[in-house]
N, C-alpha and C positions, 0 to 999 in steps of 0.2 A: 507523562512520557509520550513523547512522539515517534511514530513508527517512521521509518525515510519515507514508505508507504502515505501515508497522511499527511506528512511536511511538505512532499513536493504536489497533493491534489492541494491542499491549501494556497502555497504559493502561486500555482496557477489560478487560484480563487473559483473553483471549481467547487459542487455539494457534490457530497458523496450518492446521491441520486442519481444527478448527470452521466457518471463515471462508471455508475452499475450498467446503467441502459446503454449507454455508449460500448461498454463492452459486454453485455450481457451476460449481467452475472447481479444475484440475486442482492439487493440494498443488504439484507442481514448477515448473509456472511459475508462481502465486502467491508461491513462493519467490523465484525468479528476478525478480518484479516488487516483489517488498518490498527486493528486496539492490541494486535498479538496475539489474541485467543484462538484463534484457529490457523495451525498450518493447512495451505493452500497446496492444488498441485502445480506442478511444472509449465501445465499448459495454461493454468490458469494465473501463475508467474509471469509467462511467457506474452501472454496477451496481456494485460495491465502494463509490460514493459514498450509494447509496443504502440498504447494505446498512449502512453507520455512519452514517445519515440527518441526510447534510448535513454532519456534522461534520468530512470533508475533502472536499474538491475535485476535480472530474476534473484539472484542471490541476496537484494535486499530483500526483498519482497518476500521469500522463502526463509529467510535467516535473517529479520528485522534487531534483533536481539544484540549480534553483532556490529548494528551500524550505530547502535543509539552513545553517545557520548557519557562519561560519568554527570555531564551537567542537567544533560536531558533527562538522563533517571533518578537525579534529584530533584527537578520540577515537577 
């Protein structure tokens, strides 16, 4: 299962490393908010959205769960 969170740092072919220090925010819970397991706050929604400029959502990001497809939670 892919988080929109994860689908769209991959497709930009970005590591989740880049992305923490890019926006400064710690590799393990960026982990944890890419796999689902930890909800995020607002501001930290807010910044990841603007750090892929626009091209996802704080709502995904915050409500991953919602965006994932029946196929996606089959793989």
């Amino acid at each position: 299962m892919q988080t929109p969170l994860r689908k769209m740092r991959v497709e930009k072919g970005l590591t989740i490393a880049e992305v923490a220090i890019a926006t400064n925010l710690d590799v393990g819970n960026l982990s944890r908010i890419e796999r689902g397991i930890q909800v995020t706050s607002l501001e930290t929604a807010e910044k990841l959205s603007q750090y892929f400029k626009g091209l996802i959502t704080e709502m995904q990001i915050l409500y991953p769960q919602r965006y994932i497809t029946a196929a996606e939670k089959a793989a």
